[in-house]
C-alpha positions in Angstrom: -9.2 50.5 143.0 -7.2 47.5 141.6 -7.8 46.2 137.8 -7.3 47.7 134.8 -10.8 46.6 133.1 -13.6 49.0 134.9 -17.6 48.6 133.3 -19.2 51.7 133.7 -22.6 52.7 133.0 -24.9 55.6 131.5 -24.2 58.0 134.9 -20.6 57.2 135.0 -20.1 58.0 131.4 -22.4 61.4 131.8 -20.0 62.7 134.9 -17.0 61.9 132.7 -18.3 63.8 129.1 -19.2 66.4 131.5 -15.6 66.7 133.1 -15.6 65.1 136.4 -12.1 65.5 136.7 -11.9 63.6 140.1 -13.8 61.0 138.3 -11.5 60.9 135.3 -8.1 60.7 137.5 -9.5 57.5 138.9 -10.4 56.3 135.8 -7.3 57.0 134.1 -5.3 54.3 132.7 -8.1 51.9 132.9 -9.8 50.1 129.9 -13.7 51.1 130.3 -16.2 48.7 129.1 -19.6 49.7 128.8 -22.9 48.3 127.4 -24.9 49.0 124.3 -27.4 50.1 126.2 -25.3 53.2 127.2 -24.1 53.8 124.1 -28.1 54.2 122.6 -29.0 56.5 125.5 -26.1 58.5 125.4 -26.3 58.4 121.8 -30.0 59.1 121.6 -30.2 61.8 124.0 -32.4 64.6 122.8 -30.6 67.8 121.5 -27.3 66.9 121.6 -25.3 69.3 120.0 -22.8 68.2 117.1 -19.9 68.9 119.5 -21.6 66.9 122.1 -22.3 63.9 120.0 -18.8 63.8 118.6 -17.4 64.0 122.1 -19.7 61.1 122.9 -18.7 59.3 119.4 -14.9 59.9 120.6 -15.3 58.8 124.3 -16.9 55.4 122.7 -14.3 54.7 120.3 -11.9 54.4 123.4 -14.0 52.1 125.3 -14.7 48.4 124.8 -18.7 48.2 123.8 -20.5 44.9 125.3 -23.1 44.3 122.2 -25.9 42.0 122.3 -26.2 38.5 121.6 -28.8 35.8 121.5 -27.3 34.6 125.1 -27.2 37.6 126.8 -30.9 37.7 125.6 -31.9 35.2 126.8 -30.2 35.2 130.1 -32.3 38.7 130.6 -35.5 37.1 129.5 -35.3 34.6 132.4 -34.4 37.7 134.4 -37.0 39.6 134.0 -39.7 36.6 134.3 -38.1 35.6 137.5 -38.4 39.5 138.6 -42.0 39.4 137.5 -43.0 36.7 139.6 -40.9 37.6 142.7 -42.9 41.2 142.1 -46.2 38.9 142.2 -45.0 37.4 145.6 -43.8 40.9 147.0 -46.1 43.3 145.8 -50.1 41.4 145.3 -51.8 44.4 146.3 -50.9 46.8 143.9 -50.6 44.2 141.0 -54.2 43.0 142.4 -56.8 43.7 139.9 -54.6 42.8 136.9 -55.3 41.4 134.1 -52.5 38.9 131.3 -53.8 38.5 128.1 -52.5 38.0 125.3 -51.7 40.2 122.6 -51.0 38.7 119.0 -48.3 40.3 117.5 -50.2 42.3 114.8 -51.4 44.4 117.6 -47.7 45.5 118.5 -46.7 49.0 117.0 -43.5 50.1 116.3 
């Protein structure tokens, strides 16, 4: 494996916290970059234990986190309406039957 920047995501990072050695000799040496998507899932994982979460915490402030910004948004916005369609074109039957409306934004709960 050549490069020293790897990005690695949610699975990666679980076989390393969990001490995939073989996995951590490749890795070794090597600046990780991850999203913040993994860094909410493995952050939010239910019942982590406080030595857990600080060896996540730890783990993260070694890597290089790839936050969010109003590009990256929209670039997965036009993403996921291409993938939409393409699923439309690709899949009618089970989509068949469905119907868009919709929903003002009052209606949406957090």
């Amino acid at each position: 494996m050549s490069g020293n920047k790897i990005f690695i995501d949610t699975n990666i990072a679980v076989y390393l916290l969990d001490g995939d050695t073989s996995l951590a000799e490749i890795l070794n040496q090597k600046r990780l970059y991850l999203s913040f998507i993994t860094q909410l899932e493995l952050l939010g994982y239910q019942g982590l234990t406080r030595q857990q979460e600080q060896q996540i915490e730890y783990m993260l402030e070694n890597c290089v986190i790839i936050d969010i910004n109003n590009k990256i948004k929209q670039e997965v916005i036009k993403l996921r309406i291409k993938l939409f369609y393409l699923q439309l074109l690709l899949y009618p039957k089970p989509l068949k039957g469905l119907t868009l409306r919709a929903v003002p934004f009052s209606e949406f709960k957090g």
